[in-house]
C-alpha positions as CSV (number, residue, x, y, z in Angstrom):
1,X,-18.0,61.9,-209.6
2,X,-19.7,60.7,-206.2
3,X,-23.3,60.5,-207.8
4,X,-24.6,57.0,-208.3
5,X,-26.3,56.8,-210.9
6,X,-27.5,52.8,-211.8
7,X,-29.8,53.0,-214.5
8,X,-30.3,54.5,-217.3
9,X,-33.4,56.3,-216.5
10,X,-31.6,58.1,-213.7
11,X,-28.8,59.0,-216.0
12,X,-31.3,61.2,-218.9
13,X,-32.8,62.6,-215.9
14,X,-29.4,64.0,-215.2
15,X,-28.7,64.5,-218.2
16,X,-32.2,66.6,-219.0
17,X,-32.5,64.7,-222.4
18,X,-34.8,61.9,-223.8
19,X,-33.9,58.6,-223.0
20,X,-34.1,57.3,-227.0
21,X,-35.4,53.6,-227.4
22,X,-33.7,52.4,-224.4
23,X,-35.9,51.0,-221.3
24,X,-35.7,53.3,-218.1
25,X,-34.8,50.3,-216.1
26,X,-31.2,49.5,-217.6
27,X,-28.5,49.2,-215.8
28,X,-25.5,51.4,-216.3
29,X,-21.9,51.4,-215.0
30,X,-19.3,54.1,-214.9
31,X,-16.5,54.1,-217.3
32,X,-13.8,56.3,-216.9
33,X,-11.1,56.6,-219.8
34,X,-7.5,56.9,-218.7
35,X,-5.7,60.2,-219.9
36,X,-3.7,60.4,-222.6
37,X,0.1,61.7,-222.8
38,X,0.5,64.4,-225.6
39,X,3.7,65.3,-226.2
40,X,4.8,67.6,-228.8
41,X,4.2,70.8,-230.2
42,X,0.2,71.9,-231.1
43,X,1.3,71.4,-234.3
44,X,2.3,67.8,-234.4
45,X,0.8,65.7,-236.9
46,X,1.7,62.4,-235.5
47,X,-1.1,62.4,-233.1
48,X,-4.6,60.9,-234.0
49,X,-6.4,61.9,-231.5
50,X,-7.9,58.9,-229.1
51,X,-11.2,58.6,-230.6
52,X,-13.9,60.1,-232.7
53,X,-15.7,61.5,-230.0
54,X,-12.9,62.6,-228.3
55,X,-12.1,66.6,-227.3
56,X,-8.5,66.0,-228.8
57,X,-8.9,64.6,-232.5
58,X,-6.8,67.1,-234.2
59,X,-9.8,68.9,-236.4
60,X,-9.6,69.3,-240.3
């Protein structure tokens, strides 16, 4: 959380992958989702999830 990492080129370089199309040079900010409350049991089918990329989208 304390690294500062400002473009996108320093971020794959962290990351150890390619850096795709996207110049070296571009300038990247920190986003940080809030949590989500899950209440409920595990088997609740009211939740969604929060996105499709998320770690908690209940899985088929």
């Amino acid at each position: 959380m304390s690294e500062q990492i400002e473009t996108w080129g320093d971020l794959v370089e962290r990351a150890g992958v390619g850096r795709g199309e996207t110049p070296s040079d571009t300038p990247v900010t920190k986003l940080i989702s809030a949590p989500v409350p899950i209440t409920g049991s595990g088997e609740s089918q009211d939740f969604g999830g929060c996105g499709s990329a998320c770690g908690c989208v209940p899985q088929a």
